[in-house]
N, C-alpha and C positions, 0 to 999 in steps of 0.2 A: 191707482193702478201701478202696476208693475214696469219698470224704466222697459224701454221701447229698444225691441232689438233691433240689431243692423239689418235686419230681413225689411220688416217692418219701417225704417227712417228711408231704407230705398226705392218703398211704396210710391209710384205716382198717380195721381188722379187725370185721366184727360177727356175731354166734355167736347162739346163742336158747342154748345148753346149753355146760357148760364144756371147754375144748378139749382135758381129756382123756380126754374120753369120744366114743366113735360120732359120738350125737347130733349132739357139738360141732362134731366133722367133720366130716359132713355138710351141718350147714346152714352152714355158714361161707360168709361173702361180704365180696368187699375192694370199697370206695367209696374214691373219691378225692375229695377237698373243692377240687379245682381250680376246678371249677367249679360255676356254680350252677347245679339242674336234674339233677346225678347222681344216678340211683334205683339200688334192689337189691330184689331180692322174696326173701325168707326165707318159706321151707312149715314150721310148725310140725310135720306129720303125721310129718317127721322125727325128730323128738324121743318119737314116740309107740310107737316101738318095744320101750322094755322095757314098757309099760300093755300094760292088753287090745284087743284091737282093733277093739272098740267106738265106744272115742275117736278112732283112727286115721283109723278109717271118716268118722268127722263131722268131724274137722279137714283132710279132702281139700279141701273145698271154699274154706279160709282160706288166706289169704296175710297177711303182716308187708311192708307196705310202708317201704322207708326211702329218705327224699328229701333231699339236699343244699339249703337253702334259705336264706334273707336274712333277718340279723336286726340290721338299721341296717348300721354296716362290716361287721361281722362276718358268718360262713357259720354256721350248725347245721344239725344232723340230725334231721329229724324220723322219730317212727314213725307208721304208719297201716293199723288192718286194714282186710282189703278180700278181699271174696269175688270165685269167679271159679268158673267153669262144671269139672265135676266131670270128667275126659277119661278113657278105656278104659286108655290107656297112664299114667296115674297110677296105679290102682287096680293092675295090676300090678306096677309098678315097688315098691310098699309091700310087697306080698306078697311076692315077690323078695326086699324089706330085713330082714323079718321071719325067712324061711327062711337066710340066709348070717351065720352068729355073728361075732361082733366078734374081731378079729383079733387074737392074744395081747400083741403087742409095746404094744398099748392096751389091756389087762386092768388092772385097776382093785387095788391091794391093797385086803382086805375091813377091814382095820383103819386105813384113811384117810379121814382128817377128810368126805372127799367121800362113801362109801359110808357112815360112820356117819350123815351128815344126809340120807341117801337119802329116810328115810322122810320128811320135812318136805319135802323141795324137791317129792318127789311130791304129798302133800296140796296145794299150794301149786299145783301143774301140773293138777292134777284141779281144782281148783276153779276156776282161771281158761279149762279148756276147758270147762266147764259153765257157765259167762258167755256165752263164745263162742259155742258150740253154739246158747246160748236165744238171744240177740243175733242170728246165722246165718237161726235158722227165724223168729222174728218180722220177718226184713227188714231190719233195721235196721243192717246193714255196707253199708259205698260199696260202688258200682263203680270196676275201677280208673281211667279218668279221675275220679271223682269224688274217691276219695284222695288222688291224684295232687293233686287243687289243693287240696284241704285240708291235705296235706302239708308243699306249698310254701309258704301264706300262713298255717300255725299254725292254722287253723280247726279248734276244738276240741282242741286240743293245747295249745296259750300261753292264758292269759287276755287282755284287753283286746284280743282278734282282730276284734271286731265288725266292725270299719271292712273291714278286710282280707280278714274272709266275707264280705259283700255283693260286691267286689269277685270272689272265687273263685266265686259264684255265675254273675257276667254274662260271666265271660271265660273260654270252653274255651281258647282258642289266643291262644297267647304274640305278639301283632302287636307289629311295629317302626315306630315314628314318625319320622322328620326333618322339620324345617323351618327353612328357612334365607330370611328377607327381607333384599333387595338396598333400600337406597332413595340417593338420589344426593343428600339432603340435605333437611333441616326450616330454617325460618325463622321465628321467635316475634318478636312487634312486642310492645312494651309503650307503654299511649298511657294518659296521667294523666285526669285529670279537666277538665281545660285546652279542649279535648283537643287534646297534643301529643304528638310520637312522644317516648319516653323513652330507650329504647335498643331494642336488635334483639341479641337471642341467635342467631345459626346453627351448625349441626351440620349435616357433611359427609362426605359416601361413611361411613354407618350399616351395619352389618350386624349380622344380631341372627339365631341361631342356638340350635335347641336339638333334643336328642335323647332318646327314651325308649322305655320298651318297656309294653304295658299289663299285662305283669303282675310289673314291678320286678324283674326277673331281676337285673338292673344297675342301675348308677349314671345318673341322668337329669341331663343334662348341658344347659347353655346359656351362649351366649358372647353378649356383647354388644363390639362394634369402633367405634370416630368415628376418623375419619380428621383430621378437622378442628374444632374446637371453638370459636367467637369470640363475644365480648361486643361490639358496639360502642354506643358510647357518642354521643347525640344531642343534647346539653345545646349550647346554640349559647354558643359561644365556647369551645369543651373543649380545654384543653388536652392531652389526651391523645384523639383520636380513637377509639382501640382501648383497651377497659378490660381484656380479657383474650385472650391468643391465645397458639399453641402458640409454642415460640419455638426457631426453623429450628437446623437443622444446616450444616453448611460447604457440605453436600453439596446444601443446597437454593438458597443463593446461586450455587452455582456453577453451576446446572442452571440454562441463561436460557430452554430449551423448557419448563420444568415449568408445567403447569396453575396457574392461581390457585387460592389456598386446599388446597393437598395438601401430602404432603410425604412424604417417605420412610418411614418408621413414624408408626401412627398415634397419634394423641394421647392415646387411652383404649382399655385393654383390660379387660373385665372376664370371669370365669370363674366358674361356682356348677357346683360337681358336685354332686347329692343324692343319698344314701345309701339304698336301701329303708327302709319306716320300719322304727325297732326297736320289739319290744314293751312296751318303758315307755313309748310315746310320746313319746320323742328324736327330734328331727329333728335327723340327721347330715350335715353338708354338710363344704367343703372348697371354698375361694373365691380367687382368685387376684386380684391389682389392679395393674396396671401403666400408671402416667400419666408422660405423657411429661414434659419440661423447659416451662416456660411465662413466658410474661411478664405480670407482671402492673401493670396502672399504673391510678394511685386520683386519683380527682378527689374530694376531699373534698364537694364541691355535689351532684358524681352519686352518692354515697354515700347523700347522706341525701334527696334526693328521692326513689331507688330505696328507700330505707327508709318512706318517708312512704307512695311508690303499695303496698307492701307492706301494710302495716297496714292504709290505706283501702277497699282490695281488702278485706281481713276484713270491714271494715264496711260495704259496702257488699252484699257476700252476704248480709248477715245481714236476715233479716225480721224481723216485727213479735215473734215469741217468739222472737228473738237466739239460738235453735238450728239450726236447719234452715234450706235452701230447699229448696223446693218446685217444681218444674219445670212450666210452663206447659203443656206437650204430654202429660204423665204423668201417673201416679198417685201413682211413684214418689219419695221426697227423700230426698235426700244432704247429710250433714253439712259442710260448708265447714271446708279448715283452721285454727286457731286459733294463727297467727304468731306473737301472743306468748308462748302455752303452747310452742311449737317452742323458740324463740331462747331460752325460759328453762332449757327442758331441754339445750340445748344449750351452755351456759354454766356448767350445776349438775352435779354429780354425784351432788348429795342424792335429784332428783327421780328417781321408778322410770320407769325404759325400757319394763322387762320381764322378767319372772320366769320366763317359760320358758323350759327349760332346752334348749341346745343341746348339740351335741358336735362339737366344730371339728377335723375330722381334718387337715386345714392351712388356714393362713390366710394367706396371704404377700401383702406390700402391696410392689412394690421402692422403692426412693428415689428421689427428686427433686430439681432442682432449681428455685428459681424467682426471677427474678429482678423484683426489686420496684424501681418508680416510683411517689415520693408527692409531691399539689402541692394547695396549695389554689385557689379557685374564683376566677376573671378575673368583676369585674364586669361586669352586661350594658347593651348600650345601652339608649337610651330608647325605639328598634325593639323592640329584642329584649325587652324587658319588658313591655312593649304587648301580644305576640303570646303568652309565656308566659305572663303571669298575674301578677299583685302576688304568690303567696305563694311561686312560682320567684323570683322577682325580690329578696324578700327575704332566702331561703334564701344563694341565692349573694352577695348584701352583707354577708349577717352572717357568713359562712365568709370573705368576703377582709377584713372587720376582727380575725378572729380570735376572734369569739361564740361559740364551742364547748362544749358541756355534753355531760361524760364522766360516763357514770352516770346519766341524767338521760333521762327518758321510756320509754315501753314497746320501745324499741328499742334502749335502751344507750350511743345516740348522739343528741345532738341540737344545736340553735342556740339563739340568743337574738336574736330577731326584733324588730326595731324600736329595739334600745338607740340612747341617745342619750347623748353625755357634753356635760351640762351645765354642767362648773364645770373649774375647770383644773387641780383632783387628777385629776378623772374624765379629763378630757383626757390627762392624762400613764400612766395608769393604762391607757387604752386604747391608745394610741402600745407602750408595753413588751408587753400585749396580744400586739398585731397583728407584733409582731417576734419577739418570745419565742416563737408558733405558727408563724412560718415559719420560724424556726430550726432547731425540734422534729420537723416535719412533713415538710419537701421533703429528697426526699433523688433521688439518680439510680441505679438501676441496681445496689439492692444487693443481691446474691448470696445469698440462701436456702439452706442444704443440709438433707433433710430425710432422716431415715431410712428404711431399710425396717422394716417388723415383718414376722415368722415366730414362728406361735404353731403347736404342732402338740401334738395329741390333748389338747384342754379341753377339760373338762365345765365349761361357762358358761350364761351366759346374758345378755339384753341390753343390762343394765344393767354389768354385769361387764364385756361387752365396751367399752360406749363408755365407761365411765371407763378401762379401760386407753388403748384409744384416743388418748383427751385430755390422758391425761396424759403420754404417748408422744410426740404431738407439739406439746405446752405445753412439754416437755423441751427437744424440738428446734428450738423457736423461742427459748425461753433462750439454747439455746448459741447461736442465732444475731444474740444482741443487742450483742456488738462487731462484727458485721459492720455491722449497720446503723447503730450508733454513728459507727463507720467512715465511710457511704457517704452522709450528710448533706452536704448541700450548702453550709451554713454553715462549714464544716469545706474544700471542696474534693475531697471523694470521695478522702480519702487509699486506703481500700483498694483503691476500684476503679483509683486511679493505679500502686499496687504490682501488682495484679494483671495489668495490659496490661504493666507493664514486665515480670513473669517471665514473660508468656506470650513476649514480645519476646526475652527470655534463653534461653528455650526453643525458638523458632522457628530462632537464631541458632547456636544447638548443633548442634539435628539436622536441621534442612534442610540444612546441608553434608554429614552423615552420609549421608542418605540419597542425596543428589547421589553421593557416594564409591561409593557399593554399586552403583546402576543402573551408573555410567560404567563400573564393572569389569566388570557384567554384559553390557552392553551394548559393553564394548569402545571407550568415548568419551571423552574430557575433558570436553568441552564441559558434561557435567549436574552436573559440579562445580563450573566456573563457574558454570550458574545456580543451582544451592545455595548458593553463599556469596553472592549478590547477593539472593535469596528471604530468607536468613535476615538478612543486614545490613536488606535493608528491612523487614521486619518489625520487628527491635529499634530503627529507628531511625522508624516510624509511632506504635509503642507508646508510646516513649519519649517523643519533641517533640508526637505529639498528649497524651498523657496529664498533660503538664506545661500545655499549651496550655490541654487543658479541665477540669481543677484551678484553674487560676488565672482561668479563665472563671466559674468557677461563684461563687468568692470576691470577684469583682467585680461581678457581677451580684448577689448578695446583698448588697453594699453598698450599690449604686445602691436595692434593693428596699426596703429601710431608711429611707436617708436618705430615700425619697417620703416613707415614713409620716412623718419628722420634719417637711415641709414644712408640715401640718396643711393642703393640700389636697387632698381624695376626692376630687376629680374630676381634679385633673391627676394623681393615683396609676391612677385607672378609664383613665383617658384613655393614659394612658404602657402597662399590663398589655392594652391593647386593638389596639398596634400592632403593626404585623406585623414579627416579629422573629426572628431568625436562631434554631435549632434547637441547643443547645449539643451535640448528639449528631455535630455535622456531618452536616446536610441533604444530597440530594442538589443537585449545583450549587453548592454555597459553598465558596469558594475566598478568597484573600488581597486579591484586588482586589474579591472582593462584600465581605468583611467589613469591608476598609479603609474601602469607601464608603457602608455603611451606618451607619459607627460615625462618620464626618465628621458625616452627617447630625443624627445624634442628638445630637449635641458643639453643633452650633449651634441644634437645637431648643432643647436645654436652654438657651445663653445666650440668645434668645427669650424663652422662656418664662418666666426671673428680669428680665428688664426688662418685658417684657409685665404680669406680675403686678404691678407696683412701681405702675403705674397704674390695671390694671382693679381690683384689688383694693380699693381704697379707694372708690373709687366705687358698686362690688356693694354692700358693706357701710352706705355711705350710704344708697342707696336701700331697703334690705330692715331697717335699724333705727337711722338717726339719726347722729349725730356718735360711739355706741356703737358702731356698725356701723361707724363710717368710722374709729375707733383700734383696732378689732381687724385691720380691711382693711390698714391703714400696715404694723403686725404683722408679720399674712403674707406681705404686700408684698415688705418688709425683710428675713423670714427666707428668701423664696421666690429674691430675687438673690442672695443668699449661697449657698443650700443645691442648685438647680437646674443653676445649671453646672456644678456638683462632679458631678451627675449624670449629664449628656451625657457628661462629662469618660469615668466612670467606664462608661459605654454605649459610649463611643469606645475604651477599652480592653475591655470585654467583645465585642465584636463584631470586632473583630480578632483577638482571638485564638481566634474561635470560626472565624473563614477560615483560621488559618493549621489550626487542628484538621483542617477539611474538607480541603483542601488536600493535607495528608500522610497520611491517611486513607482507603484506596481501595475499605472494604469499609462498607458503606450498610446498618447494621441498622435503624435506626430507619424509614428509608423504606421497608424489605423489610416491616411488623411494623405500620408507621400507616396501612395501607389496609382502610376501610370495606366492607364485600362491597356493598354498594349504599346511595344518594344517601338522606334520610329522607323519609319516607314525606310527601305531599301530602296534604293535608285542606280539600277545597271549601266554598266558598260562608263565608258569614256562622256558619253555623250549626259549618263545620266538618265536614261529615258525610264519613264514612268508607267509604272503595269499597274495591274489589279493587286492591292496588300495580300500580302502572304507573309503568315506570322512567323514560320519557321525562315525565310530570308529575311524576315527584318533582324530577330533576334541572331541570325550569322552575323547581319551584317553589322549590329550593334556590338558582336565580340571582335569583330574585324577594328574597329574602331578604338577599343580599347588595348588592341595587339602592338605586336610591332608594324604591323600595316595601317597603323592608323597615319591617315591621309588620303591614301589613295581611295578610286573607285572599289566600288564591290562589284563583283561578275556574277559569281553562283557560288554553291557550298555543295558538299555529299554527307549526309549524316552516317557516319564509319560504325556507328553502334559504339563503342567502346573511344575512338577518335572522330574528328569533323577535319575535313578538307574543308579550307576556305582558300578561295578564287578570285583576288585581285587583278584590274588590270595589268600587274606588273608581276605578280608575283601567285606562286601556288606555299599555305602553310598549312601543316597538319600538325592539329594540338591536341594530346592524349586529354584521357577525361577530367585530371588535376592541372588542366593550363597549361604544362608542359610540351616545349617545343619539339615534336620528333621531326620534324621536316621542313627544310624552308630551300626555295631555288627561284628563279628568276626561268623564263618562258625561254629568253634567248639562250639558257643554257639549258634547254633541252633539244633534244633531236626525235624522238617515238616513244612511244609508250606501247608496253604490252604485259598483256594478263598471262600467267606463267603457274603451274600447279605444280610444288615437290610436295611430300608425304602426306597428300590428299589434305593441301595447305596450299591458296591462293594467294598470290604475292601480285603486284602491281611495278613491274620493272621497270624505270626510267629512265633510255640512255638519253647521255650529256652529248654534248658537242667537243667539250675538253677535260679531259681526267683530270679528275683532283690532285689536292695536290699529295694522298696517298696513291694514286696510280689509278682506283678505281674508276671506271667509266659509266659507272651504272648505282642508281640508287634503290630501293625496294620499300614498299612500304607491304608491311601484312593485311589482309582484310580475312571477314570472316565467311565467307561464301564468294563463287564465282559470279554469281547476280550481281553484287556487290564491288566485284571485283572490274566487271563491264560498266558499269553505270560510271564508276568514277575515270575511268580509262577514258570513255565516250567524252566526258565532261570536260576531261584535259584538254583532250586532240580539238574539241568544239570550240574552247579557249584559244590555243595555242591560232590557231586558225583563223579566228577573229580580231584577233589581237593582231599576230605577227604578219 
C-alpha cells in the first residue's frame, strides 16, 4: 500500500472490551488526534451483554466520554463519565443485542488465556458498574457539556487542574479573541536633573498583535513589528547626532519619495506563540526574533551621562524606606527597578535569573549585522557649560583627556572628575593617557557580524537561557575582535579599506554580467555599455575613496596627537570645536571645499604657533610670576614648533577627505545623521517643562548657537522675514541670513509701543539711557500690525516676568 498519511498515523482505536470479542466490537470508536476538541461517546451497556441484565438496565443511562485535548505542545485523550437521559430506542436496541448470539467466526476458544481470566475481568466489570450505578443515582456524573469541559481542561482527571477548573467552570463556549493595535509612532525625552533634554528614543509605524481563544484549544499567539527604531543623541557638541538607527538598504537610498524615518523591512520583529498550559505547570512557548542590520555610534560623554541619569532615576524613585514608592493619587505602590541589581545580573551568570522551568519548542533569533562608530567626547564651551551644568561639563573634559575608569562604579563604567597633573611625570603620564584612549577607542565603521541562535525542544529555564545567550553572543563579539582591531582609526580602517575595494571588485564583475544578460533579453548593447561603466565606477569610487579616507583618518590622528603634545587644553578644546569636514564624505564636499578648508587651517595653525610665542608668556606671568612666565616661554617655544606641523597635517586631512567626497556618490552618513526633531525647549529661569513644540525648540536650538548661547530661552516671534528670540536676559532679532539687526538687555528698556508711518508698522522701544548717539529709542520694522502686537505683547509679558 501506499505510505500512511499523517491523517491516518493520527487514527486511534478506543474499545471498553477486547477486540475479540462482541463487546469489543461493538463499542469500538476511531478519534483522530488532528485536532483539538475531537470527542467519541463509548455506551458501556454494550459490554453488559454476557452479565444479567440488571446491570444493562442501569448502565443505559452512562456514557464513556473521550475528548482530544491540550497538554502544553502536546494533544491527550482524556476520559470522562457522563450521564445522559435514558431513550425508548435504546432500551430496545439492548434487548435486540441480547436476543442475536455472537457470530462464530468471533467465538472465543474456551482454553484461551481471555476466556480463562473471564472470571476476573467480570468481578472487575461488576464492581466498577456498582460504583457507577451508586455515582448515577446519587447525582453525582456531569452532564454532557459538563464532561465535555472537564474533559478538555483535565478537571479531575490530571492533578494540578485547579487553575484550569475554575477556568472550565466560567467558560461554556470556546470564544475567539484578535487584537491588533495600529500606532504611527512613540517619542521618549530623557531630561537629567539639569534639566536638560539628554536624548530622545523614537519608535515608528508599531504594531503589536495578538491572538487567542478562551479556552486554549490552541496556541495564543502575539507579534510585536517597529518599523523604525532611533536613539538620538542631545549632548551639545555630539559628535555623532544619531547614537543608534536602523541602517538602510540600497533600496532606501535609492527611493528619493520614501517617507522619513521608514524603510523597507522593519527593524524589529518579535513573535511568542504559547503553548496551552501543560500539567506540570511548563509554560511552553516558541519565540522568533528578527532585528534588522543597525548602526551604532558611541559618544563616550553620552555614554556615561546616560549611565549617570540611569542610576539617579533609581535614586531619585526611591523614598524614605529606599523600597517602594508610593503614588500620590493611590493607595496602591509599586517597586521601582533596581539598575544596578539589572546591569549586574546582566554581566554575571552566577546571579539566578530564574528557576522556572520552560519548554522552548523553537527559539530562533536570525543574525545580524551592526555596524559600530566609537569617538570620545568634544569639550564644551563656556556657553554650553553654563547651560549644562558643572557636572556635564566635567564628564565631557574628563572623557576628552582620557579619565576613564573601567570596572569602577555601580555602572561598570565611569571618569575621573577634576584630575589635575601637577608635576611633569603627571603631565607626561597624562599626554600618553589622552593618546593611548584615542588610539584604543575611535574607530569608523567597523563591521559587527553577529549570529543566529536556533534552539528547538529545551526543557530550561531562565537562568539557562541567558547564560547561553551571553555566552553565544560574548562568542560572537570575540570573533569579532580583528574586525574592530582592524577598523580603528589609528590604524587607518585597513578593513574597512579592503572591504570597499572587494565590494568595488565585485560590482566591477558583475555589473557587466548582468548588463550582458538584460541586453540579450532585451535585444540591446547599450546595457552593456552601462555595466561596464557602473562596474568601472564603482571599483574606481571604492578604491581612490577608500585609499583617500584611510589615509584621512591617519592624518587626522596625528594632527589629534600632536595637540595633546602642544600642552595647550584650550587650543586642543578650541581646534575639536571647529567645524570640520565629515571624514565619511559629507554631503557637498568636494576637492575645491576640502582644498579650501584645509588652506584655512594650514595658516590657522601657523597663527596660532606665533600667536602663542607671545600670549603665552604673558598669561603665565600674570596668573604666577616669573614661574608662570618660564613655563609660558615653554609652551610658547613648543606651541610654534608643534602647531604648524598641525595645519600642515589638517591641510592634508581635509583634502583628502574632498577628494573622498568628491568620488563618492552614495551619502550614508547624511542618509543615517538626521535627528527626527530639534531638542526639546525648556522656559524661563526655572527651566520648566511644557508640551514639545517644534517651532520653540528649533528657536531655541538657534538661540543656542547665537550669541545667547547659555542663557535660558523665554519665547520667540516668527517676523516672517526676521525671528525675535527671547532670552532671560536679553531680546535678539536676527534677519533671515543670521544677521544681527537688534540685540538689548530688558534692563535697558523702559515701553514698548506699536507705532504706524506710511501705512508701515514699526515696533518702538524706548531705553531707560540714550545711546551713546543720543538716540532714546530703538525701532524694529514688521510687516503688518497683527504682527506688530503679538511681538509688543511678548516683550512687555517678558519684561514683566523677568524684571
Amino acid at each position: 500500500r501506499t505510505s500512511a498519511s499523517m491523517y491516518e498515523l493520527l487514527m486511534l482505536r478506543c474499545s471498553l472490551a477486547p477486540l475479540s470479542t462482541r463487546e469489543g466490537v461493538e463499542s469500538t470508536k476511531v478519534i483522530s488526534f488532528s485536532e483539538v476538541g475531537h470527542f467519541i461517546r463509548l455506551s458501556p451497556y454494550k459490554i453488559a451483554s454476557a452479565f444479567n441484565s440488571s446491570v444493562t438496565s442501569e448502565l443505559l443511562g452512562v456514557r464513556v466520554l473521550g475528548m482530544v485535548g491540550s497538554d502544553g505542545p502536546t494533544r491527550c485523550l482524556r476520559f470522562v463519565l457522563m450521564k445522559i437521559e435514558v431513550t425508548t430506542s435504546s432500551v430496545i436496541g439492548n434487548v435486540v443485542r441480547e436476543i442475536n448470539p455472537m457470530p462464530t467466526f468471533m467465538a472465543e476458544d474456551s482454553n484461551s488465556p481471555l476466556e480463562a481470566g473471564k472470571s476476573s475481568r467480570e468481578r472487575k466489570f461488576l464492581s466498577s458498574c456498582a460504583k457507577t450505578s451508586s455515582s448515577l443515582k446519587a447525582g453525582l456524573l456531569m452532564t454532557e457539556s459538563e464532561a465535555s469541559r472537564a474533559a478538555f481542561f483535565g478537571t479531575g482527571v490530571c492533578k494540578n487542574a485547579d487553575e484550569d477548573s475554575k477556568v472550565a467552570q466560567t467558560s461554556s463556549t470556546n470564544d475567539e479573541y484578535s487584537c491588533e493595535l495600529l500606532f504611527s509612532g512613540f517619542a521618549f525625552s530623557f531630561i537629567d536633573s539639569s534639566p536638560t533634554e539628554l536624548a530622545v528614543l523614537s519608535l515608528h509605524d508599531v504594531n503589536v498583535g495578538a491572538t487567542w481563544d478562551s479556552q486554549r484549544k490552541g496556541y495564543a499567539k502575539s507579534t510585536v513589528v517597529v518599523g523604525w527604531l532611533q536613539l538620538d543623541n542631545h549632548c551639545p557638541g555630539a559628535i555623532y547626532p544619531v547614537a543608534l538607527c536602523p541602517r538602510p538598504r540600497k533600496a532606501d537610498y535609492d527611493d528619493s519619495e520614501k517617507k522619513p524615518f521608514t524603510a523597507e523591512k522593519p527593524f524589529l520583529e518579535l513573535q511568542l506563540d504559547f503553548a496551552p498550559r501543560h500539567r506540570t505547570g511548563i509554560q511552553c512557548l516558541s519565540a522568533g526574533v528578527a532585528l534588522r542590520d543597525a548602526f551604532i555610534f558611541i559618544d563616550l560623554a553620552f555614554i556615561m551621562r546616560v549611565q549617570r541619569y540611569l542610576l539617579r532615576l533609581q535614586d531619585n524613585m526611591m523614598v524614605s524606606t529606599g523600597k517602594s514608592h508610593v503614588f500620590v493619587d493611590s493607595q496602591g505602590s509599586w517597586d521601582p527597578p533596581n539598575i544596578d541589581e539589572l546591569i549586574k545580573k546582566m554581566t554575571s551568570t552566577t546571579v539566578e535569573v530564574g528557576n522556572k522551568s520552560i519548554f522552548l519548542q523553537r527559539l530562533t533569533i536570525l543574525p545580524c549585522k551592526v555596524k559600530l562608530s566609537v569617538a570620545p567626547a568634544q569639550a564644551l564651551t563656556k556657553y554650553q557649560e553654563k547651560f549644562e551644568g558643572e557636572e556635564a561639563a566635567a564628564i565631557h573634559a574628563a572623557v576628552r583627556k582620557g579619565d576613564i575608569l573601567v570596572g569602577e562604579g555601580s555602572g561598570g563604567l565611569g571618569v575621573k572628575i577634576g584630575g589635575k597633573n601637577r608635576t611633569a611625570l603627571a603631565v607626561m603620564q597624562g599626554m600618553l593617557k589622552s593618546i593611548l584612549v584615542d588610539a584604543l577607542i575611535r574607530c569608523d565603521g567597523a563591521s559587527l557580524n553577529f549570529d543566529g541562535v536556533a534552539l528547538f525542544n529545551q526543557l530550561s529555564n531562565g537562568q539557562q537561557v541567558s547564560t547561553y545567550l551571553g555566552a553565544h553572543y560574548l562568542a560572537s563579539l570575540i570573533a569579532n575582535v580583528p574586525s574592530l582591531i582592524g577598523s580603528l582609526a589609528a590604524f587607518g580602517n585597513p578593513v574597512g579599506l579592503m572591504r570597499g575595494v572587494g565590494e568595488g571588485v565585485s560590482d566591477f564583475v558583475n555589473e557587466p554580467v548582468k548588463g550582458f544578460k538584460k541586453s540579450i533579453a532585451e535585444m540591446n548593447p547599450t546595457f552593456v555599455v552601462s555595466g561596464v561603466a557602473r562596474g568601472a565606477g564603482s571599483l574606481g569610487r571604492h578604491t581612490v575613496g577608500g585609499l583617500a579616507g584611510s589615509a584621512a583618518m591617519l592624518t587626522e590622528t596625528a594632527a589629534k596627537n600632536m595637540a595633546v603634545l602642544t600642552l595647550d587644553r584650550k587650543y586642543a578644546q578650541k581646534r575639536d570645536r571647529l567645524m570640520k569636514l565629515k571624514a565619511g564624505g559629507g554631503k557637498g564636499v568636494n576637492i575645491v571645499r576640502g582644498f579650501e578648508s584645509g588652506v584655512q587651517k594650514f595658516i590657522q595653525g601657523i597663527l596660532e604657533g606665533v600667536k602663542g610665542v607671545v600670549s603665552k608668556p604673558i598669561k603665565g606671568a600674570a596668573k604666577n610670576g616669573f614661574e608662570g612666565f618660564a613655563k609660558g616661554i615653554g609652551k610658547g617655544l613648543l606651541g610654534l614648533l608643534v602647531k604648524p606641523v598641525i595645519g600642515t597635517t589638517d591641510f592634508l586631512t581635509d583634502s583628502l577627505i574632498g577628494v573622498k567626497g568628491a568620488v563618492e556618490s552614495t551619502d550614508s552618513s547624511s542618509y543615517v545623521h538626521n535627528q527626527i526633531r530639534p531638542r526639546r525647549a525648556l522656559y524661563g529661569r526655572d527651566r520648566v517643562i511644557r508640551p514639545y513644540k517644534i517651532d520653540d525648540a528649533s528657536a531655541a536650538t538657534v538661540q543656542a548657537r547665537s550669541c545667547l548661547g547659555g542663557e535660558e530661552y523665554y519665547a520667540h516671534v516668527d517676523m516672517v522675514k526676521m525671528v525675535a528670540l527671547m532670552s532671560v536676559n536679553q531680546l535678539l532679532i536676527l534677519s533671515e541670513d543670521g544677521r544681527e539687526v537688534l540685540r538689548l538687555h530688558y534692563q535697558q528698556m523702559k515701553t514698548v509701543e506699536v507705532h504706524c508711518r506710511d501705512d508701515s508698522y514699526f515696533l518702538v522701544i524706548y531705553l531707560n539711557d540714550p545711546k551713546e548717539d543720543g538716540t532714546e529709542t530703538d525701532e524694529v520694522n514688521c510687516e503688518d500690525e497683527e504682527l506688530a502686537i503679538i511681538l509688543r505683547d511678548k516683550i512687555m509679558k517678558v519684561i514683566t516676568a523677568i524684571i
